[in-house]
C-alpha positions, 0 to 999 in steps of 0.5 A: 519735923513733923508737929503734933497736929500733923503739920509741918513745922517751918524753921528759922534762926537769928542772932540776937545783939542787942541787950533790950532784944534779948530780954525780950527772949531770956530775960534773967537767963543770961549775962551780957558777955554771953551775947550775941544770943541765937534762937532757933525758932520753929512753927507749925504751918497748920495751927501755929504753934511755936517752939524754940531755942535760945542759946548763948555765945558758946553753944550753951542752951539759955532757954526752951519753950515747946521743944 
């Protein structure tokens, strides 16, 4: 994936578990039996811009920022 400034956009992907972690990514955006959260991150190699998914338990999108 190509980013807006013409670089290349590195991904990444974890889980989160823990409900102090997951505020820090949703806070408010989901309910505690939708843990484990996982987040599907990418960054742009060249000017660092950052974009990223979160998702509950089921697949079901929680939050996205510069996707």
């Amino acid at each position: 994936m190509m980013c807006q400034c013409g670089g290349i956009m590195k991904s990444s992907e974890h889980s989160i578990k823990s409900v102090n972690k997951a505020n820090e990514w949703a806070e408010g955006l989901y309910q505690q039996k939708d843990l484990p959260l996982h987040v599907a991150q990418q960054t742009c190699a060249s000017c660092g811009r950052l974009g990223y998914k979160v998702t509950n338990s089921k697949g079901e999108l929680v939050k996205r920022f510069n996707l």
